[in-house]
Each structure stands twice: as structure tokens, then as C-alpha cells.
C-alpha positions as a Markdown table, in Angstrom:
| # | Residue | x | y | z |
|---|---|---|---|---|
| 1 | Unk | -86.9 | -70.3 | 19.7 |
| 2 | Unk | -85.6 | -68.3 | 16.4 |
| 3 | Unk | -83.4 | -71.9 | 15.2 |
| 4 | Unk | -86.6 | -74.4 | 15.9 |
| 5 | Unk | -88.4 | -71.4 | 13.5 |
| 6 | Unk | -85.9 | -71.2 | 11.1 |
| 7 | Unk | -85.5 | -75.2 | 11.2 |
| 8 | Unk | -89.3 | -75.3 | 10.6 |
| 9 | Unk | -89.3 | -73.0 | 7.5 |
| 10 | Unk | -86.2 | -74.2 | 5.9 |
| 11 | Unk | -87.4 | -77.8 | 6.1 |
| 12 | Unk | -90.5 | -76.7 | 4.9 |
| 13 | Unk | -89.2 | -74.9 | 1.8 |
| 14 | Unk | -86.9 | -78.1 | 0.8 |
| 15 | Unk | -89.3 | -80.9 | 2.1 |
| 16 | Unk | -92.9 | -79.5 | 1.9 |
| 17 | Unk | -95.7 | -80.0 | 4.6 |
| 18 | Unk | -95.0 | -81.7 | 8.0 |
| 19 | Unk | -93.0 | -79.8 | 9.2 |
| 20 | Unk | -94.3 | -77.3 | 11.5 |
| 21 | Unk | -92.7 | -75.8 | 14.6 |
| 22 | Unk | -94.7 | -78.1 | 16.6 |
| 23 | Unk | -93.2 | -81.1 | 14.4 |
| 24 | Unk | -89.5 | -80.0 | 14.7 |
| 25 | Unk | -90.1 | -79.5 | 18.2 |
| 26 | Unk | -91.4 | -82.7 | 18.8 |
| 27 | Unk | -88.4 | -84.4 | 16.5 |
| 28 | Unk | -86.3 | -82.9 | 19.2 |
| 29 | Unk | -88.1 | -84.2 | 22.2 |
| 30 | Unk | -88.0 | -88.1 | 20.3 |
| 31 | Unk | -84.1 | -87.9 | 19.6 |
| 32 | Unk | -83.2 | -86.8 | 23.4 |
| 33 | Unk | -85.7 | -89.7 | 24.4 |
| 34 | Unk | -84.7 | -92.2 | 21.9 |
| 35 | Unk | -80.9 | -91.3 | 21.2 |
| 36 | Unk | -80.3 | -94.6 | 19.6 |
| 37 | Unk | -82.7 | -95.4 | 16.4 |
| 38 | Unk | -82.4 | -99.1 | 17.2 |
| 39 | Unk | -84.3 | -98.5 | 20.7 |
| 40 | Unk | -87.9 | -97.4 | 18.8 |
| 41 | Unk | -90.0 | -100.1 | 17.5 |
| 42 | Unk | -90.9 | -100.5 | 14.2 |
| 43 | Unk | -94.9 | -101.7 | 15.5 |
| 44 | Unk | -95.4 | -98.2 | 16.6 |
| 45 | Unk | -96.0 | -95.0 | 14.6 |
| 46 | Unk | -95.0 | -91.6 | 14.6 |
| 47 | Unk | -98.9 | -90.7 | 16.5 |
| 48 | Unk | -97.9 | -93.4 | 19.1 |
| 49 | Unk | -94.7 | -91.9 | 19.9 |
| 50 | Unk | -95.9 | -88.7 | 19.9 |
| 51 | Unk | -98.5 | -89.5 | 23.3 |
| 52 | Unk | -95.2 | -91.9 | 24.4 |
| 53 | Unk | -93.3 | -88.5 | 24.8 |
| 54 | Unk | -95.9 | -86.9 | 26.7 |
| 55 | Unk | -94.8 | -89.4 | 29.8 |
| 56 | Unk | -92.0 | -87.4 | 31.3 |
| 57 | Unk | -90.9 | -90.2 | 33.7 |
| 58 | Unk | -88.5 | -92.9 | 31.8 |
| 59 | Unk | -90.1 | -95.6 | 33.7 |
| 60 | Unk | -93.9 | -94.6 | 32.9 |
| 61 | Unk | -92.7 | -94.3 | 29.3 |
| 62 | Unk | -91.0 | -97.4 | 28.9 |
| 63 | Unk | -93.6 | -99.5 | 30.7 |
| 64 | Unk | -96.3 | -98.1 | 28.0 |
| 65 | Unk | -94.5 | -98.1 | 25.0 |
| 66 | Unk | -93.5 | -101.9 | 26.1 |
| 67 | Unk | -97.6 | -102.7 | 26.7 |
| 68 | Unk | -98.1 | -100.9 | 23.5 |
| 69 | Unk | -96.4 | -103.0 | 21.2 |
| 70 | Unk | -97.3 | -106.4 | 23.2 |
| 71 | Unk | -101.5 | -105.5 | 23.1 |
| 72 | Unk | -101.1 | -104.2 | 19.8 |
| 73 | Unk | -102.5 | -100.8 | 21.5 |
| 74 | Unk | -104.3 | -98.4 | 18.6 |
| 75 | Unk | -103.1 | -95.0 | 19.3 |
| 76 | Unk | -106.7 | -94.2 | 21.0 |
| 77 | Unk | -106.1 | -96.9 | 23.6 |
| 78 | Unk | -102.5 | -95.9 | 24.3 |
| 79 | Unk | -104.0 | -92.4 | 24.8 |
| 80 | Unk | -106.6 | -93.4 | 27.5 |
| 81 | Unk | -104.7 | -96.0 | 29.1 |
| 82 | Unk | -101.7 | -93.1 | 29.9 |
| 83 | Unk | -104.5 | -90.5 | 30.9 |
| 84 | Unk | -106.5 | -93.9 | 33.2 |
| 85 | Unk | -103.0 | -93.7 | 35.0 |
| 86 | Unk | -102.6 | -97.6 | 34.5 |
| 87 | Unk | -98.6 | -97.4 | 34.9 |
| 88 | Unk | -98.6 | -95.7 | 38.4 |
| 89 | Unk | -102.3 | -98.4 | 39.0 |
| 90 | Unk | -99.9 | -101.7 | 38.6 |
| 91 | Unk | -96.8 | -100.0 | 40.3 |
| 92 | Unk | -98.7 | -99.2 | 43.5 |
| 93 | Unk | -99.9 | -103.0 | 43.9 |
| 94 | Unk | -96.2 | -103.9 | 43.6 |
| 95 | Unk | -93.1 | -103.6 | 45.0 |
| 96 | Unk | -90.0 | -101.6 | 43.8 |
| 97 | Unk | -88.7 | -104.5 | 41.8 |
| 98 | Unk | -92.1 | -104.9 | 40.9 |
| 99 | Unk | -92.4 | -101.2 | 39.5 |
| 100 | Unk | -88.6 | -101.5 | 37.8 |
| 101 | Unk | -89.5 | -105.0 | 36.1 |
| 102 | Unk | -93.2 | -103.4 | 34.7 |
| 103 | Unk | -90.9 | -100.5 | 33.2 |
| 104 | Unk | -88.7 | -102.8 | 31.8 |
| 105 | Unk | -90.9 | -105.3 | 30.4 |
| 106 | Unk | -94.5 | -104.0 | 30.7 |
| 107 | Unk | -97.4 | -106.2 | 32.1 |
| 108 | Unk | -96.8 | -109.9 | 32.3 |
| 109 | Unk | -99.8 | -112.3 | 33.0 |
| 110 | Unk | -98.8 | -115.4 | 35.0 |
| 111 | Unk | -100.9 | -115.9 | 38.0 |
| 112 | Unk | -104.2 | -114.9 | 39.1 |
| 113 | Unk | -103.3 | -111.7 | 40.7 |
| 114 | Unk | -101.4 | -110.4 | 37.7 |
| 115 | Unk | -104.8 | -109.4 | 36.0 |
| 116 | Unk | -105.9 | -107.7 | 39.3 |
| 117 | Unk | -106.5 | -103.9 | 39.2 |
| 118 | Unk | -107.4 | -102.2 | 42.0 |
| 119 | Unk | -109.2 | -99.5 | 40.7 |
| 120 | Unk | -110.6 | -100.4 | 37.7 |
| 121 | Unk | -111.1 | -97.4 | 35.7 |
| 122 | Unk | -114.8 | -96.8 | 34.1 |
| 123 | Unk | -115.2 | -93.4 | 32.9 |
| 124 | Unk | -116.9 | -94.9 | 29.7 |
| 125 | Unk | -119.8 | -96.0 | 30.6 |
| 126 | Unk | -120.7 | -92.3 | 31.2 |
| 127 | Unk | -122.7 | -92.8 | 34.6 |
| 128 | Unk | -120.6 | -90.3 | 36.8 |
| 129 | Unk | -122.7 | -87.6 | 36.2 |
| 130 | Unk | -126.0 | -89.7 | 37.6 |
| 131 | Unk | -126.8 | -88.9 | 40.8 |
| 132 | Unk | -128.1 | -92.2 | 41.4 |
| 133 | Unk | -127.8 | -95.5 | 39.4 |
| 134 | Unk | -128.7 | -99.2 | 39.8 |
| 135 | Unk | -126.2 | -102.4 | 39.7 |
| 136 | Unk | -128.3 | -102.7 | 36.2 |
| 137 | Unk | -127.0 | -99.6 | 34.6 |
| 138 | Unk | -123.6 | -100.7 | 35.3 |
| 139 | Unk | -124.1 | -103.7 | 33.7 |
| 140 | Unk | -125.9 | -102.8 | 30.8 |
| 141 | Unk | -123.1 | -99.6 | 30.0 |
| 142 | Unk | -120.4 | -102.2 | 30.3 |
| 143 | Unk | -122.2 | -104.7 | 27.7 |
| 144 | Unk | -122.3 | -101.4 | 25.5 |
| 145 | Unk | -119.3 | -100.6 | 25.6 |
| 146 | Unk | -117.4 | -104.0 | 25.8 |
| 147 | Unk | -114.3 | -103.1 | 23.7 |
| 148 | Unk | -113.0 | -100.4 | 26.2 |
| 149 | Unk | -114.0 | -102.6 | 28.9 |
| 150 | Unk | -112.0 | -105.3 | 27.4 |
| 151 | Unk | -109.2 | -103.2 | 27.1 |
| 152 | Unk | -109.6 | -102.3 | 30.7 |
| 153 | Unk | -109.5 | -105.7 | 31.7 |
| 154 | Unk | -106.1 | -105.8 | 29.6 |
| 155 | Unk | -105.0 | -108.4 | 27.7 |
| 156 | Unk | -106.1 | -112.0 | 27.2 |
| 157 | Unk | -110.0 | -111.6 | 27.7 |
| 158 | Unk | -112.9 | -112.6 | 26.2 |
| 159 | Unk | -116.3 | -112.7 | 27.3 |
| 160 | Unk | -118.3 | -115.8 | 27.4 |
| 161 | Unk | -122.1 | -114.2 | 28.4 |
| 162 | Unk | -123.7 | -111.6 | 30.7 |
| 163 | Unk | -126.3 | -112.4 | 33.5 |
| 164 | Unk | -125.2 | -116.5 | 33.2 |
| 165 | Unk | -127.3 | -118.9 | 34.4 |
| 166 | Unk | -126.1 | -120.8 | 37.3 |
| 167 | Unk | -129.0 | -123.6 | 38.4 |
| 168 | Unk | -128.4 | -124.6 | 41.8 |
| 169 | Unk | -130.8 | -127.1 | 43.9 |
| 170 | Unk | -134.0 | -125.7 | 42.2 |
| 171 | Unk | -132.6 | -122.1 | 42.6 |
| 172 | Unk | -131.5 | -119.9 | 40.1 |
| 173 | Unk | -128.2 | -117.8 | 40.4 |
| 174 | Unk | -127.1 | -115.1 | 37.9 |
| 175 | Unk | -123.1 | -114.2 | 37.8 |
| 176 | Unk | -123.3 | -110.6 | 35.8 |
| 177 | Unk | -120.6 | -111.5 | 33.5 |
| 178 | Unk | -118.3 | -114.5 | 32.2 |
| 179 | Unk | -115.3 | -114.6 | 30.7 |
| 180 | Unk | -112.2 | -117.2 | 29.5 |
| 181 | Unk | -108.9 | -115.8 | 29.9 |
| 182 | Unk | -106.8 | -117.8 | 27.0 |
| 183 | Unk | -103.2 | -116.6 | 28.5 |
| 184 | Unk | -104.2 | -118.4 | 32.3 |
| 185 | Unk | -106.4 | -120.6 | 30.3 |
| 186 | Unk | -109.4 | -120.4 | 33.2 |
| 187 | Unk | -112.8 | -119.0 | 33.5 |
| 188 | Unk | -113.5 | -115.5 | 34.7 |
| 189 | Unk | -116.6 | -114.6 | 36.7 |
| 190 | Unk | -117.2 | -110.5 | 37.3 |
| 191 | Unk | -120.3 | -109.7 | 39.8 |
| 192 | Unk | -121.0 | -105.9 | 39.7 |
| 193 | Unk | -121.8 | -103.9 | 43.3 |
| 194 | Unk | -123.4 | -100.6 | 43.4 |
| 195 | Unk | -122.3 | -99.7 | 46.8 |
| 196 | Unk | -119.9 | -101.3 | 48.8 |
| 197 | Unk | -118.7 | -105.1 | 48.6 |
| 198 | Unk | -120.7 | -106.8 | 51.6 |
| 199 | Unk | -119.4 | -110.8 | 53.0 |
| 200 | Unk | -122.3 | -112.3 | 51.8 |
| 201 | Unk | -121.0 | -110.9 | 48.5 |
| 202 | Unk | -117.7 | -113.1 | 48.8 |
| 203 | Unk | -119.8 | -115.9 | 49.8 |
| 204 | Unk | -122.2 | -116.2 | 46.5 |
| 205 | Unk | -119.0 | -115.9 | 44.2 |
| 206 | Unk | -117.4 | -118.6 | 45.8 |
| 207 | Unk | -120.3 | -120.6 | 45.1 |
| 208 | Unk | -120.3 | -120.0 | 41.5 |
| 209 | Unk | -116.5 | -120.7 | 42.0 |
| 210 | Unk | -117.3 | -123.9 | 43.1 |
| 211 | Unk | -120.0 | -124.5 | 40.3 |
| 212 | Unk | -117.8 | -123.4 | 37.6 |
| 213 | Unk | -114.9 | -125.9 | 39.0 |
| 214 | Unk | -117.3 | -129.0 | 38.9 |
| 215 | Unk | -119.8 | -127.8 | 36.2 |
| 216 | Unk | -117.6 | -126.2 | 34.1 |
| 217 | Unk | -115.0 | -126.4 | 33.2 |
| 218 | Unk | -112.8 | -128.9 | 30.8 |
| 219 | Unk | -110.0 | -131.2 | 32.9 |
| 220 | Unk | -107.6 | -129.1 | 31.1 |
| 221 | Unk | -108.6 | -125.5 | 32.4 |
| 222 | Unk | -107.2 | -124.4 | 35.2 |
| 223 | Unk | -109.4 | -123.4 | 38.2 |
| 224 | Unk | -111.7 | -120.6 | 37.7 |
| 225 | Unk | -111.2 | -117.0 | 38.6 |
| 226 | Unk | -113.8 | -114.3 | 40.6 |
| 227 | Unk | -113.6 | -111.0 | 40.7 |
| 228 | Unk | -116.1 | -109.1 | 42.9 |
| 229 | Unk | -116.5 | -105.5 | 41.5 |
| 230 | Unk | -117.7 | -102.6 | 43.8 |
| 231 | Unk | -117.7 | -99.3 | 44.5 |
| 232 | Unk | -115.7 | -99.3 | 47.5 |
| 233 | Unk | -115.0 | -102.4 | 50.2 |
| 234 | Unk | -113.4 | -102.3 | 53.8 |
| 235 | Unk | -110.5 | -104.2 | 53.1 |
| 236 | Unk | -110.8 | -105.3 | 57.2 |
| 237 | Unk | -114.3 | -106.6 | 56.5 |
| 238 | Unk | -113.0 | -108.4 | 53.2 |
| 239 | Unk | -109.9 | -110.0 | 55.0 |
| 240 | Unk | -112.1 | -112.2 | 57.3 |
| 241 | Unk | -115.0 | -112.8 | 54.3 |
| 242 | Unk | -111.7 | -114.3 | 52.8 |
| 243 | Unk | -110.0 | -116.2 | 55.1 |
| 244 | Unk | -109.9 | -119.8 | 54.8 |
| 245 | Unk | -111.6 | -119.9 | 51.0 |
| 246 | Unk | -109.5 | -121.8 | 48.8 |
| 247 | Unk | -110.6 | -120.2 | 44.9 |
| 248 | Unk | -109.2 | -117.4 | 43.4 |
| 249 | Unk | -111.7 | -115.0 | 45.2 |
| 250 | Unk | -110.6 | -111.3 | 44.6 |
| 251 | Unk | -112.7 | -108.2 | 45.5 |
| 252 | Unk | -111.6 | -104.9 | 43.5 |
| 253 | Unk | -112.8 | -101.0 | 44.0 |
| 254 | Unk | -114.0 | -99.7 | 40.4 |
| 255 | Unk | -114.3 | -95.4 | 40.0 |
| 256 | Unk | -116.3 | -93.6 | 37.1 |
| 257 | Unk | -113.8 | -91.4 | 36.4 |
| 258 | Unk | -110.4 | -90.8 | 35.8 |
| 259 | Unk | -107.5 | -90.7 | 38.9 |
| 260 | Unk | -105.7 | -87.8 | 40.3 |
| 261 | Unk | -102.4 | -88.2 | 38.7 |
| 262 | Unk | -100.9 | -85.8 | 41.3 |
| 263 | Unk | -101.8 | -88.3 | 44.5 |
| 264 | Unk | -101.0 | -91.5 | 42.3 |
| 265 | Unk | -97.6 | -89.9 | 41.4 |
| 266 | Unk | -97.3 | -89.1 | 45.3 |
| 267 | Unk | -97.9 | -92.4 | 46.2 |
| 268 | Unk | -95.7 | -94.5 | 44.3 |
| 269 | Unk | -92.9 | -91.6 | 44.9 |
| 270 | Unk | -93.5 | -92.4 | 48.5 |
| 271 | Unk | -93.3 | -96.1 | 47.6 |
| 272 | Unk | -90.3 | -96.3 | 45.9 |
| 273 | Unk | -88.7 | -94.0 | 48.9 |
| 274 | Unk | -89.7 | -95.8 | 51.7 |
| 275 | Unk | -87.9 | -99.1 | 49.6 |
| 276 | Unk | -84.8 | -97.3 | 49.3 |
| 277 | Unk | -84.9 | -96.2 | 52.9 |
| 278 | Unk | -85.2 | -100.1 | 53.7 |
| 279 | Unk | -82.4 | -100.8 | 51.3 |
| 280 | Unk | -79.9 | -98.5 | 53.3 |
| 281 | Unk | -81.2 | -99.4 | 56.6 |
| 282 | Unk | -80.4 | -103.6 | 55.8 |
């Protein structure tokens, strides 16, 4: 304690300001982290690093300071992406190569499932203190605050329309939101649940699947993605809606606020154990 206080002063006294106890302290924490200068990139600054050192686990670290630079993250974004738990989200829809290869070289978009999230994290849209809200108020809190949507939706996005107009046979269908994903290069269709994802639910996105695949899209773009978004779904129930449909049908939990990090870290520690006990068993 007395030589990060007597560091602090002295540096102060030849240097000037920025150099506060809680600076020094910090320059500490970044050269036991980052040894080797060559390791930090030059696309993040000081502020970045400074919520990159609040990740205690390599891996977590690594994995954000990786997304960071490929995103182009502000330091606000980092910030709530570490405290929406997104790291320990990814690694528990993966396996333990899975959670190695997202530490080594953050999120990679590919296939379909790679821009899956299961929860989605919407604490912006500032409805969890409602006791009661419609499907509407979700939607209209998400076109209101698009950019941290966007940002929760993670790279690649952008939105097309809200509420679009699907004709159909005289009827009239309305898929709450549309967007074209220009790393898959395909359509994205988002319909917004209240309660719980129901069959039928399944059923009317993969007619707007269908629609989009005919309608639609360009002979180029690759086949459309949907993404049913609810409050909670009985992934029994959604296993047998899903059977036998061809598209790229996904259904996905969302929360209003942010996750335990306690019971995600549990989780993917139990993950990671239960691979390693399958390791030494083979």
C-alpha cells in the first residue's frame, strides 16, 4: 500500500495529473494481464482496457477484448455487453472447444445458429418494472431503442421495417420486425411473444419463411432466417412444433433484465467439468 502511494505521488510530482492511486493501481493490474506490449491492440483505449481488466477469468477477457476490436465496440457497449453476461450466454450454447475457440477468437458468424442467443438480453427497453405489458410495448421499446437492440443482436444486422406487410390469399399477415444480415447475406424475420412461444407460433413464421423464400428474396440471397422471440417456451413443446420443417425456424427466450452472473458462472463451470470428466473417462 505505502509504494503504490509513494508511486502515485512521485509520478505525480514529475508527470502531473493522471496519476492517481487508482491509475497506478490499475497500470499494475494491465502489465500482469498484458505482460507483453505487443499482445494489447492498438483499436482499443486506455477506458476499454480498463472494463477488460475487470473480467477476472482469461478466457471471459480474451473473448471480449477479441469482440471488441472486431464490432468496433464503443467503450459503453463493451461495458454492457460484459455486465449482459454475453461471454458465459455463447459458452453455455457450446461445447468446451466451443467455449476455448470464442476466447480465442471471439464470435464468428457462419451459419444460422451462430447469431442465436438464447436469452436475449432486454433490460433497455425499461418494461421490467411493469406489472403487465402487451406484445406492442415490446415492440414499440425495441423500435426506440434500435441501436442497443442492434448491438444485442450483434454484428452484421440491419433492419429492413417493423410490422411488415405480408399479403397472403386476401389475408393480411404482419412479421413485427425484418431485417438483412449482410455477413449470411439472408433475410431475418423477429416475431415478438408476450408469454410463452405456443406451436401455432412456429407455424405462422414458417409461413412468412416460405413467403420471404418465393417473394423475397434476390436468387443470390441465401434462404431466410426466423427467429420467434418469447418470454419463455417448453423446449418439449418446441421440439415437435419443429420437427420435419425445413427453414431456419429458431425460437429464443428473451429476459428484461440482466443475468445472475453467479448461476451463469456455475453453469459453464459445470460445463467445462463434466467435458473434462468425459475426456479422462475416453
Amino acid at each position: 500500500k505505502q509504494v503504490m502511494d509513494m508511486l502515485s505521488r512521485d509520478l505525480t510530482n514529475i508527470y502531473g495529473r493522471g496519476f492517481g492511486r487508482s491509475n497506478v493501481f490499475s497500470f499494475r493490474q494491465l502489465y500482469i494481464a498484458y505482460p507483453k506490449i505487443q499482445t494489447l491492440s492498438g483499436q482499443l483505449s486506455w477506458s476499454h482496457y480498463i472494463e477488460l481488466l475487470k473480467c477476472t477469468d482469461e478466457m471471459e477477457r480474451s473473448f471480449y477484448e477479441k469482440q471488441c476490436v472486431k464490432e468496433r465496440w464503443s467503450c459503453r457497449e463493451l461495458k454492457r455487453q460484459i455486465n449482459s453476461m454475453l461471454f458465459h450466454r455463447l459458452a453455455l450454447s457450446t461445447d468446451k472447444e466451443g467455449v476455448l475457440a470464442l476466447s480465442k477468437e471471439g464470435k464468428t458468424v457462419k451459419n444460422p445458429e451462430d447469431i442465436i442467443k438464447d436469452p436475449y438480453v432486454l433490460e433497455f427497453v425499461g418494461l421490467d418494472s411493469k406489472p403487465y405489458y402487451l406484445e406492442g410495448d415490446l415492440h414499440k421499446a425495441l423500435i426506440e431503442n434500435m441501436k442497443d437492440f442492434l448491438l444485442e443482436l450483434g454484428r452484421g444486422f440491419a433492419l429492413i421495417r417493423s410490422q411488415y406487410h405480408i399479403p397472403l390469399a386476401g389475408r393480411h399477415f404482419y412479421c413485427d420486425l425484418v431485417f438483412y444480415h449482410a455477413i449470411l447475406k439472408c433475410y431475418v424475420l423477429i416475431d415478438l411473444k408476450r408469454g410463452e412461444i405456443q406451436h401455432e407460433d412456429i407455424g405462422q413464421m414458417n409461413l412468412y419463411l416460405n413467403y420471404f423464400k418465393k417473394e423475397i428474396g434476390q436468387a443470390d440471397d441465401n434462404p431466410p432466417i426466423g427467429i420467434v422471440l418469447g418470454a419463455s417456451k417448453n423446449d418439449i413443446i418446441m421440439q415437435y412444433a419443429m420437427e420435419g420443417i425445413s427453414n431456419q425456424l429458431f425460437a429464443a427466450k428473451y429476459q428484461l433484465y440482466m443475468p445472475k452472473r453467479e448461476e451463469l458462472q456455475k453453469r459453464l463451470d459445470m460445463l467445462l467439468e463434466e467435458a473434462d470428466k468425459k475426456k479422462n473417462e475416453e
